[in-house]
N, C-alpha and C positions, 0 to 999 in steps of 0.2 A: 493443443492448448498449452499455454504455459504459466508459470505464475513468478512471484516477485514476493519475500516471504521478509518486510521489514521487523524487528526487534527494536523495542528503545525502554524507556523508564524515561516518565515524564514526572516534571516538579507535581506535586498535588495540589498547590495553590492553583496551576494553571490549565487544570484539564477541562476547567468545559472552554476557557479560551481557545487551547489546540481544536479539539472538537468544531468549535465556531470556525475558524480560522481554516482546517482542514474544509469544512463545508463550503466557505465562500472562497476559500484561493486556491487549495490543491485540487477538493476535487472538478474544477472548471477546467481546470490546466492542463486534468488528464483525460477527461471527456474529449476535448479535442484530440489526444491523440491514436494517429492510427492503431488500431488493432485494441485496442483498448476496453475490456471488458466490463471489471466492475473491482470492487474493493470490499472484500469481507475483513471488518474490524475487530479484535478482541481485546480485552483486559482480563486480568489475571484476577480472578475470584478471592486467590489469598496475598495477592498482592497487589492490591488498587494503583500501584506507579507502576508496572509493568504491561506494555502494551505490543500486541503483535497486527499489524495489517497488511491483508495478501491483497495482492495487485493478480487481477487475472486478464491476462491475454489472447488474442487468437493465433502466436504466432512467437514463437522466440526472437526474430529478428525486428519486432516489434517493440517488444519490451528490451532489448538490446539498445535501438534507437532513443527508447526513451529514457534510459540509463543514460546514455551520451550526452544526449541533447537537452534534456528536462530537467532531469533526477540535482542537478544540483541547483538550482533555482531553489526547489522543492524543500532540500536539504538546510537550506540558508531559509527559507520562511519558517521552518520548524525550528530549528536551533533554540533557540529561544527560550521554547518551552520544552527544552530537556534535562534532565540528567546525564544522560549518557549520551554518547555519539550514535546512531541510527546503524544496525550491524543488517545485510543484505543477501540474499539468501538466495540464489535462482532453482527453480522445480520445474521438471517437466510436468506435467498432470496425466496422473495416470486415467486414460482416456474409461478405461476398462470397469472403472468403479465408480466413475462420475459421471454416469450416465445422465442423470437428469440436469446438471450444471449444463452439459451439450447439446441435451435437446433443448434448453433454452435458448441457447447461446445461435443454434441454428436458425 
């Protein structure tokens, strides 16, 4: 498994738009794509514009693909509602400790 570890800081006028807008544009965009697992979301407890979402995969050449191919469509819908430029992170998943992540996923 692999994952995809975005970083941003989002306007705070605008987050339940992103929110929305993540729900009806990106995450459709990424449902379709191969190997494509799921998205766990965060926000920052002491810092409400800071936000982290992991992209998880079944395959690094997957999430490579959709870097290529996808990721900047994605990039350009979000923009918008940012502060900062979106900073991208690739991980393998340590298979060994996420075990129950895998037996889902299987």
């Amino acid at each position: 498994m692999f994952a995809r570890m975005l970083e941003f800081k989002v306007k705070p006028e605008m987050e339940k738009e992103l929110l929305k807008t993540m729900r009806e544009e990106v995450m459709p965009l990424m449902r379709k794509q191969i190997g494509f697992f799921d998205v766990l979301a965060f926000r920052a407890e002491n810092h409400l514009d800071r936000h982290i979402m992991i992209s998880l995969w079944n395959r690094k050449i997957d999430a490579e693909k959709y870097e290529t191919e996808k990721f900047l469509k994605v990039n350009e819908i979000l923009r918008p509602f940012l502060h900062t430029p979106i900073t991208v992170t690739p991980f393998e998943v340590e298979t060994t400790i996420s075990e129950k992540v895998l037996a889902i996923a299987a």
